[in-house]
C-alpha positions as CSV (number, residue, x, y, z in Angstrom):
1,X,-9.4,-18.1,6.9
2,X,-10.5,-15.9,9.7
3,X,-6.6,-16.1,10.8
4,X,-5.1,-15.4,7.7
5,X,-6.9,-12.4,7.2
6,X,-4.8,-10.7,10.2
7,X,-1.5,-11.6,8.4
8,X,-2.2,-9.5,4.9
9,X,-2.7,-6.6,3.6
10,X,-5.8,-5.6,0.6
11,X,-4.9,-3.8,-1.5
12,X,-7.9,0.1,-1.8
13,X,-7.5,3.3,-3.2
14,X,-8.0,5.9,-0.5
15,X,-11.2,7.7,-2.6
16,X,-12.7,4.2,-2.4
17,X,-12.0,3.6,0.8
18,X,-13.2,6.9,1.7
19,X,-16.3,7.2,-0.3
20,X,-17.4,3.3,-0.2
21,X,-15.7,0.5,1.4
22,X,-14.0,2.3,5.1
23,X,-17.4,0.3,6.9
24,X,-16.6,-3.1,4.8
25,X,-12.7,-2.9,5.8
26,X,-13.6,-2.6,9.4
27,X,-16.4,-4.4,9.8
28,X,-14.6,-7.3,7.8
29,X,-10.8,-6.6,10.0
30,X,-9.2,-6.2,6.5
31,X,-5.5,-4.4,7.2
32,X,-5.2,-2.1,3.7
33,X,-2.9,-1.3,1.7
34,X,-4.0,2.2,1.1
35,X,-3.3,3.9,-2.5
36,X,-2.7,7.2,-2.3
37,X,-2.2,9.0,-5.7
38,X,-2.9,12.8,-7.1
39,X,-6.3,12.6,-6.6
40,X,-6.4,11.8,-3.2
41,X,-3.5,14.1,-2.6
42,X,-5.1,17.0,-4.3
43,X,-8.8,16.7,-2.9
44,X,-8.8,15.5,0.5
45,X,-7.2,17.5,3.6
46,X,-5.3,16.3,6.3
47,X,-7.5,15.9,8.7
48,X,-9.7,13.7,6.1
49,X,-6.3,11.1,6.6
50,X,-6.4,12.0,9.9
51,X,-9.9,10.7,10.5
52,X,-9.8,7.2,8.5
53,X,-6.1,6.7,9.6
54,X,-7.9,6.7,13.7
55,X,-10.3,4.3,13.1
56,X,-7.9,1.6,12.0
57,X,-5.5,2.3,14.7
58,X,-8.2,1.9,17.3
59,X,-8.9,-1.5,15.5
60,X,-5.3,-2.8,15.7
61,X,-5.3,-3.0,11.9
62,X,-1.9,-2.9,10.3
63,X,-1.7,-0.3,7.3
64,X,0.7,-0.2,4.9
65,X,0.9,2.4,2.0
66,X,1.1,2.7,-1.6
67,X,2.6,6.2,-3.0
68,X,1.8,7.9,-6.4
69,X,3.0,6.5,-9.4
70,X,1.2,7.5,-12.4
71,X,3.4,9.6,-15.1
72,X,5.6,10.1,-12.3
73,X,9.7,9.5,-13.6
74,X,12.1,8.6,-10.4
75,X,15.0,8.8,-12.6
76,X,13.8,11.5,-15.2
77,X,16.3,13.3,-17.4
78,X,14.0,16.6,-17.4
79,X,14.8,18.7,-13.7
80,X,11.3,19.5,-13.8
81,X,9.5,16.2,-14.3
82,X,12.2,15.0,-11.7
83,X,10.8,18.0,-9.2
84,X,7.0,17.2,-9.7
85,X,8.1,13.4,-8.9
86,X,10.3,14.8,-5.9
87,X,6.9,16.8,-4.9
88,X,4.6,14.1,-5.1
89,X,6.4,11.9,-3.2
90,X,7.1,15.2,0.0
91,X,3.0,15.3,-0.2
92,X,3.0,11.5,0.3
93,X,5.8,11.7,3.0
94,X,3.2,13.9,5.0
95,X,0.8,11.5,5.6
96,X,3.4,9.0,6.8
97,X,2.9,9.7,10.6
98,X,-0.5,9.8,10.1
99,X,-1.1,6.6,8.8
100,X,2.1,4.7,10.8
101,X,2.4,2.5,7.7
102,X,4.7,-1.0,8.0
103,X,5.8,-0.2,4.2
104,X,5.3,2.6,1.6
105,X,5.6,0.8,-1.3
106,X,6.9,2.6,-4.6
107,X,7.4,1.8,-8.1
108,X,11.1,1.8,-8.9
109,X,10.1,2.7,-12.8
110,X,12.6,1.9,-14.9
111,X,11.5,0.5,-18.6
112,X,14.5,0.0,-20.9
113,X,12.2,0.3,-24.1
114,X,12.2,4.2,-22.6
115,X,15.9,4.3,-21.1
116,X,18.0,1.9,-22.3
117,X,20.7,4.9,-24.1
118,X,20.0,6.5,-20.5
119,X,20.5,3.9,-18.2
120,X,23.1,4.7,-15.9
121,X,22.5,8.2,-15.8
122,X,18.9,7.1,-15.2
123,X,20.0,4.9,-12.7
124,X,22.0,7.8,-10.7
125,X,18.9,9.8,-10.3
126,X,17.0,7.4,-8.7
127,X,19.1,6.5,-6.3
128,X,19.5,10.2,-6.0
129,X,15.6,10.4,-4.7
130,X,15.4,6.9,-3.6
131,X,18.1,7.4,-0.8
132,X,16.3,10.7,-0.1
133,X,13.2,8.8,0.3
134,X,13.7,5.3,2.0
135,X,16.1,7.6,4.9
136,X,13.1,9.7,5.5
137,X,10.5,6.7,5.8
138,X,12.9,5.1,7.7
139,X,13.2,7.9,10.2
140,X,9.3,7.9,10.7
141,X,9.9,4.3,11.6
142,X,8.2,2.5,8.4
143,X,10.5,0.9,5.4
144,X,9.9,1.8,1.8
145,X,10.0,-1.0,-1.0
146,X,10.5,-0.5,-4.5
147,X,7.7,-2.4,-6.9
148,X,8.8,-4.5,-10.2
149,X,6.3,-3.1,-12.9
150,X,8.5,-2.7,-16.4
151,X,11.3,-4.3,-15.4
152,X,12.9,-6.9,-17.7
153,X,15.5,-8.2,-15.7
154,X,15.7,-8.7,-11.8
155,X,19.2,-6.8,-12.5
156,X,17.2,-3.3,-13.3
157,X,16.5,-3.1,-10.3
158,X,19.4,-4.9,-7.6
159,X,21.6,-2.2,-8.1
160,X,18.8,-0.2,-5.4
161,X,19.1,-2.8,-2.7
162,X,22.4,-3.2,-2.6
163,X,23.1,0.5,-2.8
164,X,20.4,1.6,0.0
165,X,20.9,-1.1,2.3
166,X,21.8,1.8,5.5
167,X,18.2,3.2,4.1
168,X,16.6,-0.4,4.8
169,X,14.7,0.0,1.4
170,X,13.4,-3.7,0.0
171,X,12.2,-5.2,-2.9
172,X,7.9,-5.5,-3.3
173,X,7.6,-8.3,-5.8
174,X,4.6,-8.0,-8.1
175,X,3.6,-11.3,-9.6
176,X,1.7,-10.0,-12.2
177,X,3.9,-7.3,-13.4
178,X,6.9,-10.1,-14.0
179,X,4.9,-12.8,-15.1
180,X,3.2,-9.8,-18.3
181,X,6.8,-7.4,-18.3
182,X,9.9,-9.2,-17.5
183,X,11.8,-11.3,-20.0
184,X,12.8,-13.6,-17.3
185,X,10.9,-16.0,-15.5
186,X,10.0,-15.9,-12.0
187,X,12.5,-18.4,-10.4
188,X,15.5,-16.4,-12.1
189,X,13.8,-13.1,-10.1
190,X,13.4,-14.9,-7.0
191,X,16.9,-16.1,-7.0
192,X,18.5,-12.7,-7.5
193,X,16.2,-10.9,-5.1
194,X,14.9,-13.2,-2.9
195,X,16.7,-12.2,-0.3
196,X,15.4,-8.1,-0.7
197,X,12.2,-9.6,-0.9
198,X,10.2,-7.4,1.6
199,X,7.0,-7.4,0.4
200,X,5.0,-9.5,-2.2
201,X,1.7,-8.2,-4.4
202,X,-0.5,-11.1,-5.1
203,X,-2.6,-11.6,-8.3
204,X,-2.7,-13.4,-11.4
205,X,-2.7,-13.3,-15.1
206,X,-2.3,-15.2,-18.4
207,X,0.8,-14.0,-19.5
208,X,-0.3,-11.0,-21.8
209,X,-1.5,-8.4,-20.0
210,X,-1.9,-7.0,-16.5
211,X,-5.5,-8.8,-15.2
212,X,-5.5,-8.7,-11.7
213,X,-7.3,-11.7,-11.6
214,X,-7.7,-13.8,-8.6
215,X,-4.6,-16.1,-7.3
216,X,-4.9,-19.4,-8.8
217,X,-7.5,-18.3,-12.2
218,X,-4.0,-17.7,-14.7
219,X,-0.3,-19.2,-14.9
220,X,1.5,-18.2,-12.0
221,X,3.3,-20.5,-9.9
222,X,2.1,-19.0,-6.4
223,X,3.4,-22.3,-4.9
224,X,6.8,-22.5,-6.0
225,X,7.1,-19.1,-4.7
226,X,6.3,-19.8,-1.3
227,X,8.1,-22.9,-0.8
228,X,11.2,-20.8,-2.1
229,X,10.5,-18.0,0.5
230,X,9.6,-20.1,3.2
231,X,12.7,-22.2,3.4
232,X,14.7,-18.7,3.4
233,X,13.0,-17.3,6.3
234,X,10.8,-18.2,9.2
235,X,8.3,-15.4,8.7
236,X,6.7,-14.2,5.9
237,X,7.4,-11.1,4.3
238,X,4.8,-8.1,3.8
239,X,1.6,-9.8,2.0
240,X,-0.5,-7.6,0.1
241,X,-3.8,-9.3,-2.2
242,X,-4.3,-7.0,-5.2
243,X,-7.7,-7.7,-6.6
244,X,-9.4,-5.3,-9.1
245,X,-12.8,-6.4,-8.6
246,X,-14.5,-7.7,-5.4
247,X,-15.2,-11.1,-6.8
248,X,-11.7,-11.8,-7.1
249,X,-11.3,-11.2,-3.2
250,X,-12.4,-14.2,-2.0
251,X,-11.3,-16.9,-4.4
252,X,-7.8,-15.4,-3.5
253,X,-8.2,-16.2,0.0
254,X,-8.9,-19.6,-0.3
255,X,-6.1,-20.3,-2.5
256,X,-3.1,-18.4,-0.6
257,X,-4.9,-20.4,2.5
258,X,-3.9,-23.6,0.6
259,X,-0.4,-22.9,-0.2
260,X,0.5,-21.0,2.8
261,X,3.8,-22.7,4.4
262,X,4.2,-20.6,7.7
């Protein structure tokens, strides 16, 4: 177990991390996948990054990055919404060098019950900032990936990958976003994406709404997922456990132990 823990990510806000569980992370050799959203952004200078981003990095601990997402529109109609998005994401880009992530991870966004009669147009903004985006993440030598959270269909969202591929941005897959949002099931995403797949986001639910719950305590098929992945490529991708609560932790551990193939 002690092994696996070097090979994922988990998954802390940076005000938690911050205010509460920095000691537990490093004490523990947990690599994190820091969230950094208006809050942190707004109320904690750099040198406040600066600080927890050393004592990682003098640990050998891997980092990856999650940007703001909340009420945040990568492909908004409105120039002004669409700036504020922009903005929150240059605040984020900041940071980058500091924290030498392996992936910043953001959500791609799209929801047809929102943008269905603006799809393409919506589409053509994204890409817009996306291309922005993944080149300048690229050029500080991490890779971003785009997260499934609304998506119905793995085709909202392969139009990115195949348009950005100079950008090297990949696809996060979030089991529990497509097992409570998409229409589809999982082996139709994996099969049209599989090969973007750069990073996965591990937790469970039952089917009706976003849990979090530990891997193995709803209905997702964790297994067939990782036999699929693992006969496509010697390595695995980008790993990241998402539990909301500490007692989820642990019972997640033991079960990706169980089904990991590499």
């Amino acid at each position: 177990m002690t092994e696996l823990l070097g090979k994922i990510q988990v998954n802390i806000p940076f005000t938690m991390l911050y205010e509460s569980y920095l000691d537990r992370f490093l004490e523990n050799k947990l690599n994190p996948e820091i969230g950094i959203d208006a809050i942190a952004l707004d109320n904690f200078s750099l040198s406040d990054f600066e600080a927890i981003a050393k004592q990682f990095h003098e640990r050998d601990l891997r980092i990856t990055l999650h940007a703001p997402f909340m009420d945040l529109s990568p492909g908004s109609m409105d120039p002004k919404i669409w700036d504020v998005t922009r903005n929150r994401f240059e605040q984020m880009l900041q940071l980058v060098p500091v924290f030498k992530p392996v992936t910043v991870v953001c959500h791609s966004g799209y929801d047809e019950r929102r943008y269905w009669h603006i799809r393409e147009l919506w589409i053509e903004k994204s890409l817009a900032l996306w291309s922005w985006l993944g080149r300048a993440i690229c050029d500080e030598g991490s890779v971003l990936v785009l997260e499934n959270v609304y998506e119905n269909h793995p085709d909202d969202m392969r139009v990115f990958f195949k348009t950005l591929v100079a950008q090297g941005v990949g696809f996060c897959l979030d089991t529990g976003h497509q097992e409570v949002f998409s229409q589809v099931p999982l082996k139709t995403w994996i099969k049209h994406l599989g090969p973007f797949i750069g990073q996965l986001h591990l937790h469970d639910n039952h089917g009706t709404q976003d849990e979090h719950l530990a891997m193995g305590q709803g209905v997702i098929n964790f297994r067939m997922l990782f036999e699929y992945l693992a006969a496509i490529r010697q390595e695995p991708p980008v790993i990241t456990l998402e539990p909301h609560t500490e007692e989820a932790f642990l019972p997640s551990l033991e079960y990706l132990e169980k089904i990991w193939p590499w």
